[in-house]
N, C-alpha and C positions, 0 to 999 in steps of 0.2 A: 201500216207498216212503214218503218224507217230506216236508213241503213244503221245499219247496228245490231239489231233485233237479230235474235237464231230461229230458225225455220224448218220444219219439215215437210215431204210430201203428203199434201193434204188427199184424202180421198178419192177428191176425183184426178188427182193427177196419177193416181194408183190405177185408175182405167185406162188412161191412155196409152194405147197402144205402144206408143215409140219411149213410153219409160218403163215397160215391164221388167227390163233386167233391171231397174233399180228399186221396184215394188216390193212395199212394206209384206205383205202377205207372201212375197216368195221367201224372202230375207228372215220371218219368222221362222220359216221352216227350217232356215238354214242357224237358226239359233244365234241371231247378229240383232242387235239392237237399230233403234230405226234410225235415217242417216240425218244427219244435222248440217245446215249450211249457216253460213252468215250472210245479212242482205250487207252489201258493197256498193250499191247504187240504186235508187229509185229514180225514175227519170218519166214522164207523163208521154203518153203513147201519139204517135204520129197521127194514127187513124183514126180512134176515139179519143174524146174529148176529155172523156167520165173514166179512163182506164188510166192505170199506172204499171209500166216496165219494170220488171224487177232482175238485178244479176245479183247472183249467190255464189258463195265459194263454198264449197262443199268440204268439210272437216277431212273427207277420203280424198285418196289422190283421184278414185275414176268415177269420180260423181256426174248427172249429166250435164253440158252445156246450158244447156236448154230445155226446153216444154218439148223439142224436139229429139230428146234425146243427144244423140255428140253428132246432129245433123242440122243443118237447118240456125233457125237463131241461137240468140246468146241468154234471151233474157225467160223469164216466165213472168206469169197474170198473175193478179191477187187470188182466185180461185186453185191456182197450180200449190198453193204454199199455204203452210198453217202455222201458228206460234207452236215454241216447245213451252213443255209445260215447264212450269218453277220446280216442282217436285221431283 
């Protein structure tokens, strides 16, 4: 992934706890299509070597910050995010 690219929450970001109010599976219920951000910044992680930081802007105004939800950090992992489709 590169900044540029559009994104969604990928699977397992749809587990984590602290992003349930943004979770694809509530949001169908609610008859809203799934949320789209842009990457803004790729940046290589302080901690791991092998990881890359990612910040997204979120197409909605109340997308989460973060892996954290609107607590905590800015960025999400390659794991938090998934390409959109072309279709």
């Amino acid at each position: 992934m590169k900044a540029g690219d559009l994104v969604t929450l990928s699977a397992y970001a749809n587990r984590l706890d602290a992003l349930y109010r943004w979770c694809s599976r509530r949001r169908k219920q609610a008859a809203k299509a799934p949320m789209v951000g842009l990457i803004i910044n790729a940046s290589p992680s302080r901690w791991r070597k092998e990881e890359t930081l990612y910040e997204v802007r979120w197409m909605e105004p109340d997308g989460p910050k973060g892996r954290d939800g609107q607590y905590g950090g800015f960025h999400f992992e390659r794991k938090d995010l998934k390409f959109v489709s072309r279709s």
